[in-house]
DOLOMAR-706020 format. One record per residue (C-alpha): residue in one letter; x, y, z. Coordinates in steps of 0.05 Angstrom, whole numbers, plus 32768, in hexadecimal, padded with zeros to 4 digits. Layout:
residues N
   rest   east   north     up
      A      X       Y      Z
...
end
This chain:
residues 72
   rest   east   north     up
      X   8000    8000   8000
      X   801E    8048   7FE7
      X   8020    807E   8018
      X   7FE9    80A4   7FF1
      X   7FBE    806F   7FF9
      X   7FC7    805F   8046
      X   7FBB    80AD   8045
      X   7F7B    80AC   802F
      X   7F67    806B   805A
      X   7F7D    8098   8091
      X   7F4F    80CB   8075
      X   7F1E    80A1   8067
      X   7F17    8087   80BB
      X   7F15    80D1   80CA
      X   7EE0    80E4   80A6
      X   7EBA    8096   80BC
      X   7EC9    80B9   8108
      X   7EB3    8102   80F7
      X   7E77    80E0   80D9
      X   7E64    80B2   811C
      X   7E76    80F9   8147
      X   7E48    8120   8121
      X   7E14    80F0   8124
      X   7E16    80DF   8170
      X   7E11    812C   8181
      X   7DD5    8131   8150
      X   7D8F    8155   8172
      X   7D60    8129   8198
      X   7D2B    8149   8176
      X   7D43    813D   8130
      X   7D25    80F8   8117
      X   7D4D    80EF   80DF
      X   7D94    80F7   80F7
      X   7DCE    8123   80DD
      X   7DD3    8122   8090
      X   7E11    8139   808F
      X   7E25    80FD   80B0
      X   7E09    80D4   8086
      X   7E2D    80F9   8050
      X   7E6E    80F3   8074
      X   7E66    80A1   807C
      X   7E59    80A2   8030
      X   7E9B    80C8   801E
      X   7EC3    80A3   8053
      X   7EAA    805A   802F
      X   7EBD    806D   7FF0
      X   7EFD    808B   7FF8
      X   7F0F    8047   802C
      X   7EFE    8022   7FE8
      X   7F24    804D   7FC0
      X   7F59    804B   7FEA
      X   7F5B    7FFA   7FF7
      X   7F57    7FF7   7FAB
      X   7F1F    7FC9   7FAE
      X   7F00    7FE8   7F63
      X   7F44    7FE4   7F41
      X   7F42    7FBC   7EFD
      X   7F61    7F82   7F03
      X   7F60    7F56   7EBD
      X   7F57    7F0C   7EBB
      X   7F86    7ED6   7EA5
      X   7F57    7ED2   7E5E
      X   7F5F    7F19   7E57
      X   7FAC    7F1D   7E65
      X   7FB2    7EE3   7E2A
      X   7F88    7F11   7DFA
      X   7FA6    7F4D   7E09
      X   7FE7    7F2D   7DFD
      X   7FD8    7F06   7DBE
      X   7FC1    7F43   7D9C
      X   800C    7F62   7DB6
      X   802C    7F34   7D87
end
């Protein structure tokens, strides 16, 4: 794992605690909880996922042997 990328994990947990913070101080008498919490969970996932590369392409064997008999 790069630096840049355990950066933004790093970013990723503050945000995942700055979302639970903001949430737990939320009004009594608001029903429907802190939005911007919800927000902040949202961004958190997707930069964890970014960050754990778990979207990156990665080609199968079938493709490799294409992509490799069209080389020659």
């Amino acid at each position: 794992m790069t630096a840049g990328r355990m950066a933004e994990l790093a970013v990723a947990v503050v945000l995942l605690a700055a979302g639970v913070f903001f949430y737990r101080r939320r009004d009594k008498s608001d029903t429907y909880g802190s939005q911007g919490a919800v927000i902040l969970f949202v961004i958190a996932a997707i930069l964890a996922i970014h960050a754990l590369g778990l979207m990156q392409y990665r080609p199968s064997l079938s493709e490799l042997e294409s992509m490799q008999e069209r080389a020659r």
